[in-house]
N, C-alpha and C positions, 0 to 999 in steps of 0.2 A: 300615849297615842295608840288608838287598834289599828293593829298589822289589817288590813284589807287583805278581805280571802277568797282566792283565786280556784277555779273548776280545777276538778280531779286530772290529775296528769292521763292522758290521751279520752278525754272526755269533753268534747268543744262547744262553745257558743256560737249559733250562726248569727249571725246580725243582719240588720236592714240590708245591706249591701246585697249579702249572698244569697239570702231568702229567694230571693226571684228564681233561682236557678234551679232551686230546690223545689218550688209551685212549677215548674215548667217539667221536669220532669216528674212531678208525681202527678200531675195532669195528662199528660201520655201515657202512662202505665195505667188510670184508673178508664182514663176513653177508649185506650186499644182492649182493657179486660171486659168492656163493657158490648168491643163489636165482636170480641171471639166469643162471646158469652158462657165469660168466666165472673163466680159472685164473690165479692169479700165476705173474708171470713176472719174474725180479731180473737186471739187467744191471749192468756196473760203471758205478763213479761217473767214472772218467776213459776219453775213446777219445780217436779220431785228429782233431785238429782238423779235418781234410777232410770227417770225418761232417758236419760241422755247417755248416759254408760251404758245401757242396753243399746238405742236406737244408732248411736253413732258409732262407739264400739272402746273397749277400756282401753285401747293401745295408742288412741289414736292422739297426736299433738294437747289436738283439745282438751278432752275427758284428761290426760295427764298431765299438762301443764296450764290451759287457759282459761280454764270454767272460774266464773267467778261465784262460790259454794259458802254455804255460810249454815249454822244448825239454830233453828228455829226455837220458840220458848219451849216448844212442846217436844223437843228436841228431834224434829224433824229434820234428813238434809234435804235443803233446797237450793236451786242453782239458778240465775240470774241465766236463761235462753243465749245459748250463742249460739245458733241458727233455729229456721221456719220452722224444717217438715217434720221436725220430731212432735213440734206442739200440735202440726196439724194436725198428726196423722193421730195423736191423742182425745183430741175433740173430734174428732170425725168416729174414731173408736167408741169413747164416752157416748153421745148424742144419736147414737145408730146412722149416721147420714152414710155409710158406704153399705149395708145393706140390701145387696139385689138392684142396686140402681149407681150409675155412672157420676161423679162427682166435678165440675171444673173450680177450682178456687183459685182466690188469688188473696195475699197479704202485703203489707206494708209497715216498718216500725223498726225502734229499735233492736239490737240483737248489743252482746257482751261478749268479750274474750279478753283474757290479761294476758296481752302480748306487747311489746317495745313498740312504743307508738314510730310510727315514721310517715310519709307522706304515702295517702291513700289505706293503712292500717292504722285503725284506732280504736281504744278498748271498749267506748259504747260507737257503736257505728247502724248504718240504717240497710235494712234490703226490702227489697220490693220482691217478690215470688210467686209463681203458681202452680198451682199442686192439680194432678189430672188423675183422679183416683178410677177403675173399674175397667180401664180399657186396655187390651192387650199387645195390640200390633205394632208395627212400628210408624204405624199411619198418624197415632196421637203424639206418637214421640216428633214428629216432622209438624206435626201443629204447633208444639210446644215451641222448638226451634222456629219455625217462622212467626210465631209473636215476638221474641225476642231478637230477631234478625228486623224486624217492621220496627220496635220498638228505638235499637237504633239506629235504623235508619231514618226513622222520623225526627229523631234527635239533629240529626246531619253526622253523623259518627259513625257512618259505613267505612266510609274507606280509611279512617282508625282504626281498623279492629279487624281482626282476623278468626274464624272462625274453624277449630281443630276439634275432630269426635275422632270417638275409637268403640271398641265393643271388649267390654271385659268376660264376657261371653257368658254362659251358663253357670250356676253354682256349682254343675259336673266337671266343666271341661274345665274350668277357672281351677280346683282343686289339681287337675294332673300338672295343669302350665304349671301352678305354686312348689308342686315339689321339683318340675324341670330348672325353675330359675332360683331355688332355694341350694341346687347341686352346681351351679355355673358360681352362684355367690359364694358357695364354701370356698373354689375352687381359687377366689381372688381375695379370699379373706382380709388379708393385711391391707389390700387398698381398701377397706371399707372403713369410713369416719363409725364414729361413735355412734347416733343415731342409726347408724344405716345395722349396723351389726345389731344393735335393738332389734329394731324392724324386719333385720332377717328372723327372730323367733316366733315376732308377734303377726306382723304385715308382711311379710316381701313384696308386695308390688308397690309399695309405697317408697321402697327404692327406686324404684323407677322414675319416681318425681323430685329424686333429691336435686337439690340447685347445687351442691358440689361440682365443681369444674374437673374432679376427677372420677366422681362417679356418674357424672355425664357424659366422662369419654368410655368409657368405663358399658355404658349401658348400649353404647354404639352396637356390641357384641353379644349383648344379652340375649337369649331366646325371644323370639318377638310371636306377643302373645295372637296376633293376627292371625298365626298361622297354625294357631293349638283350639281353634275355635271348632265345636263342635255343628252339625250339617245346620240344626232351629235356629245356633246364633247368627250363622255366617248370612240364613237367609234373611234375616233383621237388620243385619247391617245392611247388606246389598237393597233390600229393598229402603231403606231408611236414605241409603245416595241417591239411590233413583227419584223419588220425590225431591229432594234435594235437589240434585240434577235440574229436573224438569221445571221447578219454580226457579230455576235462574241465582240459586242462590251461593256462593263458591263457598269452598269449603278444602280442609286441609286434614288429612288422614294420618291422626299423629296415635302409631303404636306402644307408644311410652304414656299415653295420656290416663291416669287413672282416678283422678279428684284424690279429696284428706278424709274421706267418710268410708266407713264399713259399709254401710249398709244400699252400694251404687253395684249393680249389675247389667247386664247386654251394654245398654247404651251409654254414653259419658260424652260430655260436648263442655269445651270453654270458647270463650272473644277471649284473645287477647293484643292488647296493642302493647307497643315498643313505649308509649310517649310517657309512664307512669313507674319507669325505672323497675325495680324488682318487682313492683307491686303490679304486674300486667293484667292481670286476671280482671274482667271488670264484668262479666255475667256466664254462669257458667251452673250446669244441671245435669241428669239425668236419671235411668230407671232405679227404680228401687221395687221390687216383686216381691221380697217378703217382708219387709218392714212391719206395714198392721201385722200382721202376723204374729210377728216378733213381742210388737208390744201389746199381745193378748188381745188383736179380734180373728176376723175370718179370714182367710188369704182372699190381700185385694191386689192388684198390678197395680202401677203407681209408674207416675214419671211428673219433672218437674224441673224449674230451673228458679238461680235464684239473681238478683243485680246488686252489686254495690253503690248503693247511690251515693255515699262518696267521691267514689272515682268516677261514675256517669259524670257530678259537678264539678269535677277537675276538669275532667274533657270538653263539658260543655263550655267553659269560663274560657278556656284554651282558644275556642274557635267562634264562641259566640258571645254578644252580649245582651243581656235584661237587664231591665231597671222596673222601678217604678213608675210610670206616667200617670198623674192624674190629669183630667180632661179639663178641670178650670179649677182656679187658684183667685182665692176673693178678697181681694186687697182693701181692708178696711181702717180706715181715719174718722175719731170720734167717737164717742160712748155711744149716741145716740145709731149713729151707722154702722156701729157694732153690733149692737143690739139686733138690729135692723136685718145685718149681716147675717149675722149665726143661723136665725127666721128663714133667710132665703136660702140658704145652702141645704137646710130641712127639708124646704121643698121643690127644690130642685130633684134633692133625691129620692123624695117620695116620687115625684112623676117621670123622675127620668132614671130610675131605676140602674140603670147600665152608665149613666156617665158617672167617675169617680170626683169627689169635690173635695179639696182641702180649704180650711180658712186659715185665715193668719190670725192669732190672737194675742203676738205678743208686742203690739205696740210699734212704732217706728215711723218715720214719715215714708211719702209715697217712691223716692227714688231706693231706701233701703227694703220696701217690700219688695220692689219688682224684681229686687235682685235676688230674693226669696224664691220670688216666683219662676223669675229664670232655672234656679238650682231644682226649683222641682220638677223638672220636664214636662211642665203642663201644659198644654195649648194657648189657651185660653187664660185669659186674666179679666176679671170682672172688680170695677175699682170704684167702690162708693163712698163717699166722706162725705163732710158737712154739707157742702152744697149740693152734691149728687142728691142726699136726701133731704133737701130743703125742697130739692127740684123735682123731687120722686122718679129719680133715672138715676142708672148707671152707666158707665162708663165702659165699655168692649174692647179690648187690647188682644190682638193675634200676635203671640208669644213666637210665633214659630216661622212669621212668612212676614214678609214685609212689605204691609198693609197698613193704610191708616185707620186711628181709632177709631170709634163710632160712640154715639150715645142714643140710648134706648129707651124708653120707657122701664121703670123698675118691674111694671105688671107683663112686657113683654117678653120676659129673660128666659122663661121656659120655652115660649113660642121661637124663641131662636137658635137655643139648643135643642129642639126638636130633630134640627134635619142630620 
């Protein structure tokens, strides 16, 4: 007997059921980039492993534990993307598009990391993003933010989600904090777990982010970077609340916030909700100033955020539901009415473009289709069999209200899906 083989452990199949949830929000994220006018931009799923140890940074979770890397025939390393703006910022490089002119992009697709799948982390998983290349202020940083504040809020996932920014400030003033909180960390040595004492050599502000319940209490006391901010950062942030502010939109000022990426300066913003257990994070962005730089173009300013649609579809499934509905379901008895069948459901949808039509093709008498047709959420049941087409009419059935049948002319079917 073949063993039947089953998708790579934390690699999933969405099926009929969940799709919908998944066309709902990639439908919001492609009409709201469309009214900020922001343009898709698709890059490959695999580049040069150096993209990414450069752009993200060697120390960081990822680059040392998560990349999924592999050496090519020609024995190149190449790394399966596990996040956007490294690729973006590569083709935007590549292509001259940030060149003396202002860029808004937006993507969508999967991304990779080898991490212990659990609910809402999964090692191929999907983000939606967009990347705001040329512009310096902190006026585009608050546009970024309020797409992603509209976004879900259109969802209905406002009041899910919490919104926390902080300002890691200058690459000037950011260097004095790192040695201020690299001398408080000596000072507590022994409470620092394993990672964290890594991190004190490579990253120290990334203790800052440990989920340790002891170096969480632990960072109650830390130097807080808020207040090591030099006069350009502080007036970024201050002005980044105030728009803030002014669009109504709330927000929570958290000085420990600094993302898992190297290459994030002044600005840093997450959503997070309580409802997705450890994994709360469910959209979250900000500046990066010298990245192109970094990966060999011209210094561009840069900001950006990205979404786990993942956990958007957790959230959404939580509070809302989608299905399939098609608008008529064509309940057919008889080879010849089959035949018949198939015909009209063709041109139904030639002229009526917008209604969706399923037919039944596998046989069955008429009380076993209808229950078919019940199952498919469709309005509408159009029921012709032998005599219907002896008669050249159908048969009209309102699936969803209760109403008696009708019978129609088979030439009038379109005239009455019209309205």
């Amino acid at each position: 007997m073949i063993t039947p083989l089953q998708a790579v452990r934390g690699m999933n199949d969405f099926l009929p059921e969940q799709t919908p949830y998944w066309q709902a929000v990639e439908a919001i994220c492609r009409d709201l980039c469309a009214r900020y006018g922001y343009r898709e931009i698709r890059f490959p799923i695999v580049e040069q492993s150096t993209l990414f140890t450069r752009s993200i940074g060697d120390a960081t979770d990822i680059v040392e534990k998560e990349m999924y890397s592999f050496t090519d025939r020609n024995g190149d390393s190449l790394s399966l993307r596990p996040e956007g703006t490294a690729g973006c910022a590569r083709a935007g490089i590549q292509h001259g598009l940030f060149y003396n002119q202002p860029q808004r992009l937006w993507y969508l697709g999967p991304m990779f990391r080898h991490e212990r799948p659990q609910k809402g982390r999964y090692r191929q998983f999907h983000h939606f993003g967009i990347e705001a290349y040329g512009m310096e202020g902190y006026d585009i940083d608050a546009e970024v933010i309020f797409l992603g504040h509209r976004l879900l809020t259109e969802l209905g996932l406002g009041d899910q989600i919490e919104l926390q920014i902080n300002c890691l400030g200058s690459n000037e003033s950011r260097t004095l904090y790192k040695e201020r909180l690299v001398s408080f960390y000596q000072q507590h040595y022994n409470l620092l777990d394993e990672d964290s004492q890594r991190r004190l050599i490579s990253n120290p502000l990334r203790i800052l982010d440990s989920k340790n319940p002891v170096i969480i209490e632990l960072n109650q006391t830390a130097p807080n970077l808020l207040e090591h901010l030099d006069p350009p950062s502080r007036n970024h942030l201050e002005g980044l609340e105030r728009l803030l502010s002014a669009a109504g939109i709330p927000y929570v000022l958290n000085p420990r916030l600094v993302r898992g990426l190297d290459y994030y300066e002044l600005t840093v913003f997450e959503w997070v909700t309580q409802e997705l257990g450890s994994q709360g994070t469910v959209c979250a962005g900000g500046r990066y100033n010298r990245l192109v730089e970094e990966l060999g173009g011209k210094r561009t300013p840069a900001v950006g955020l990205a979404c786990g649609l993942e956990r958007l579809v957790l959230l959404l499934a939580a509070h809302r539901t989608y299905s399939f509905q098609p608008d008529i379901y064509l309940i057919l008895m008889g080879q010849a009415a089959t035949e018949r069948g198939i015909l009209l459901a063709e041109e139904i949808r030639k002229a009526l473009p917008s209604r969706h039509v399923v037919t039944h093709l596998t046989g069955g008498g008429l009380k076993s289709q209808l229950k078919w047709a019940d199952k498919s959420n469709a309005r509408w049941a159009i029921i012709l069999g032998e005599a219907e087409w002896a008669n050249q009419e159908v048969i009209i059935k309102d699936l969803r209200n209760d109403q008696p049948q009708q019978k129609i002319a088979l030439a009038s079917v379109i005239n009455f899906f019209e309205g």
